[in-house]
RODO-2510 file (C-alpha; in nm, 4 decimals, decimal comma):
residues 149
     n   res          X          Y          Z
     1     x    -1,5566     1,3816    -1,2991
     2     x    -1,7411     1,4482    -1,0011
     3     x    -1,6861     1,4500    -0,6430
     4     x    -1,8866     1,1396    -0,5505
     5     x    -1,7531     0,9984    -0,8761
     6     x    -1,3918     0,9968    -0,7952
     7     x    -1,4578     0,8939    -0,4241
     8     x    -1,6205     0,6110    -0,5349
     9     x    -1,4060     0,4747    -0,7978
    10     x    -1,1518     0,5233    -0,5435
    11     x    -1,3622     0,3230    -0,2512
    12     x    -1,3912     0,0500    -0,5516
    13     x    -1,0475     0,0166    -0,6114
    14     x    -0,9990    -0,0020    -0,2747
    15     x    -1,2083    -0,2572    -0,2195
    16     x    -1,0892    -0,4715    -0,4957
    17     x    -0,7096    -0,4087    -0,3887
    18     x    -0,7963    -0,5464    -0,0255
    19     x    -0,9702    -0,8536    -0,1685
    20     x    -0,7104    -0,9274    -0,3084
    21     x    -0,5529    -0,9911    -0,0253
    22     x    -0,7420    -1,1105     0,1509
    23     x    -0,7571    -1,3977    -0,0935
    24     x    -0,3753    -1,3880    -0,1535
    25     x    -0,3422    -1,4365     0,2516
    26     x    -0,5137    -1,7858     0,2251
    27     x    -0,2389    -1,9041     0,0983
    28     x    -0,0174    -1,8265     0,4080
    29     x     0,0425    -2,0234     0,6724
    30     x    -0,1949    -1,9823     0,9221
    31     x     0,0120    -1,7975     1,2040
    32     x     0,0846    -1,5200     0,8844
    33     x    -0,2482    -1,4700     0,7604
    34     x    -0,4367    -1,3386     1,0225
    35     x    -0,3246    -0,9897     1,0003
    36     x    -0,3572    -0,9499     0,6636
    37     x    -0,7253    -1,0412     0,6755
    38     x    -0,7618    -0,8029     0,9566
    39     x    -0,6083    -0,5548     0,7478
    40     x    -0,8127    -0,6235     0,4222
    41     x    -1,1252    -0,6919     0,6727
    42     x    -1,0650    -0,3532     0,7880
    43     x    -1,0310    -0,1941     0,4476
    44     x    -1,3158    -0,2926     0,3452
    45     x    -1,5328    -0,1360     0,5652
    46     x    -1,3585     0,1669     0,5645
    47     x    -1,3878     0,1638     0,1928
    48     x    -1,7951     0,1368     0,2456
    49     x    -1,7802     0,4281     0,4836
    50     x    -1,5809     0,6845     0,1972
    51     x    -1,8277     0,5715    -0,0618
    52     x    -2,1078     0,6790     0,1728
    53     x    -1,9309     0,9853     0,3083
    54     x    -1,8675     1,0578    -0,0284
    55     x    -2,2202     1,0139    -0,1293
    56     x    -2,3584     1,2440     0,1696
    57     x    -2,1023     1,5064     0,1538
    58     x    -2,0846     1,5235    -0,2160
    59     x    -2,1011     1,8801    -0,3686
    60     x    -2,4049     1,9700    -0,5387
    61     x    -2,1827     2,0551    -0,8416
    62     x    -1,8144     1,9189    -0,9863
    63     x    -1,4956     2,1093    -0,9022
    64     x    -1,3762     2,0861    -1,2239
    65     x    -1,0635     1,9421    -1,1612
    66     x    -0,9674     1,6768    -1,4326
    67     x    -0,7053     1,3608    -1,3506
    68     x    -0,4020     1,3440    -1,4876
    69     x    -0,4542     0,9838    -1,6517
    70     x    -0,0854     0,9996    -1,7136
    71     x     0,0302     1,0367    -1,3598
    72     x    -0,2134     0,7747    -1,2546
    73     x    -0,1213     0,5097    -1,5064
    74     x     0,2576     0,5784    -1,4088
    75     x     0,1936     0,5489    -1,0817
    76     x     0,0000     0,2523    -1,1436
    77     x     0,2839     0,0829    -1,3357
    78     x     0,5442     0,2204    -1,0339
    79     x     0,3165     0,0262    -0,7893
    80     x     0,3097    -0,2911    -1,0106
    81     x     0,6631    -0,3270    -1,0430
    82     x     0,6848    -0,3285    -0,7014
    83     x     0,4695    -0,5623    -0,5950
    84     x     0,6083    -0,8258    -0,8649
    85     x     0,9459    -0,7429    -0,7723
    86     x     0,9253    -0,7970    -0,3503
    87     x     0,9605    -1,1396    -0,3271
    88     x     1,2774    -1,1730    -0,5606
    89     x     1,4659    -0,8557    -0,4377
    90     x     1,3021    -0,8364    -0,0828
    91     x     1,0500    -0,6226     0,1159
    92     x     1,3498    -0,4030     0,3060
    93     x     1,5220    -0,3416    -0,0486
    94     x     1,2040    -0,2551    -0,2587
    95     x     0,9587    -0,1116     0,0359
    96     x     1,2127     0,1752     0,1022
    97     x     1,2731     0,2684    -0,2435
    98     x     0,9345     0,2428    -0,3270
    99     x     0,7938     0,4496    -0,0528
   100     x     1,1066     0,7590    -0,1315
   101     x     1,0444     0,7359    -0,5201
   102     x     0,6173     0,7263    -0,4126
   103     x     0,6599     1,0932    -0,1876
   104     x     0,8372     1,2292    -0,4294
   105     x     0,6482     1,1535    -0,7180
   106     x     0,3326     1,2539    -0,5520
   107     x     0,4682     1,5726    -0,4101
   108     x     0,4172     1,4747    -0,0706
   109     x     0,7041     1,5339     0,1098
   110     x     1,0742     1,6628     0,0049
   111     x     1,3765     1,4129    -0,0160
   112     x     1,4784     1,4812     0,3474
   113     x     1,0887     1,4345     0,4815
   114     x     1,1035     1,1211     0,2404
   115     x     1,4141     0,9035     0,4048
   116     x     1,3052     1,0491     0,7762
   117     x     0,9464     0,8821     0,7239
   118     x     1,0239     0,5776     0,5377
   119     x     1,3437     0,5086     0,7547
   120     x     1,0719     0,5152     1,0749
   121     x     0,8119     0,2762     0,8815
   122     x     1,0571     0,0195     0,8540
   123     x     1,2315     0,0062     1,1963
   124     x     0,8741    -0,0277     1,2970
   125     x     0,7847    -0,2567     1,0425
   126     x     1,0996    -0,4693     1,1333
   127     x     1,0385    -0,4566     1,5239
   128     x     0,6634    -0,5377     1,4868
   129     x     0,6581    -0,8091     1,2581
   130     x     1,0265    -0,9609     1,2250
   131     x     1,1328    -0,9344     1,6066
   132     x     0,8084    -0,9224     1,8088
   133     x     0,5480    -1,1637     1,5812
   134     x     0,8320    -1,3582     1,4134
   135     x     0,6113    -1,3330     1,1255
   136     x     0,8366    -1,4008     0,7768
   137     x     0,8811    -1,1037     0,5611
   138     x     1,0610    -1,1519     0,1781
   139     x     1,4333    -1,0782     0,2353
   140     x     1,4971    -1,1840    -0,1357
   141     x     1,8494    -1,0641    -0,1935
   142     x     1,9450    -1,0193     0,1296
   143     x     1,8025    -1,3752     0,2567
   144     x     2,1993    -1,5198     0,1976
   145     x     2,3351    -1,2659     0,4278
   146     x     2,1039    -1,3024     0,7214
   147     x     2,0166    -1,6102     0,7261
   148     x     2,3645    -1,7576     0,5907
   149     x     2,5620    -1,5993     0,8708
***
């Protein structure tokens, strides 16, 4: 597959993925869904800017790399799971796991790298959106232990 071929499939998916929620956001109320649709706003156009980037920088001939269609598809289940599973078991149980099990998978960072990074997204995530917007966020199991005390 080509250069421009896999940038663009990826820009595609990209695209698709933020629609996606952007259109999932309507359903929020409205004090929740404006970042979202900043977010997906925002993805979009940066997915217009890789396919053209892509397009313009593209090699004149393919590096002959080949994807591992196996690695992708379980990847592509790993991400699934997660996303169905968020609401029931809760963004601060699934998020972390998801994010350790994702840079190790991917072979993007050891096990020590891994916790350091993901333990830093989600004080951040927690500060900016729980404590500072008072935006909701899927506790899921944990909902009877914070909000029951």
């Amino acid at each position: 597959m080509s250069y421009f071929m896999k940038h663009l499939l990826f820009s595609i998916f990209s695209f698709a993925f933020a629609l996606f929620f952007y259109v999932e956001a309507n359903s929020m109320v409205a004090s929740a869904r404006l970042f979202p649709q900043i977010v997906a706003g925002l993805v979009f156009v940066l997915s217009i800017v890789m396919a053209f980037n892509a397009w313009r920088a593209a090699p004149p001939e393919a590096s002959g790399t080949k994807i591992n269609v196996k690695r992708l598809v379980t990847y592509a289940l790993m991400l699934a799971v997660y996303i169905f599973t968020t609401e029931k078991v809760g963004y601060f149980i699934t998020t972390p796991i998801f994010m350790i099990v994702s840079y190790l998978y991917l072979k993007a960072a050891g096990l020590v790298k891994a916790v350091l990074i993901t333990a830093a997204f989600m004080v951040f995530v927690y500060l900016l959106f729980v404590q500072f917007l008072n935006l909701p966020v899927p506790l899921g199991l944990l909902e009877p232990l914070i909000l029951g005390a």
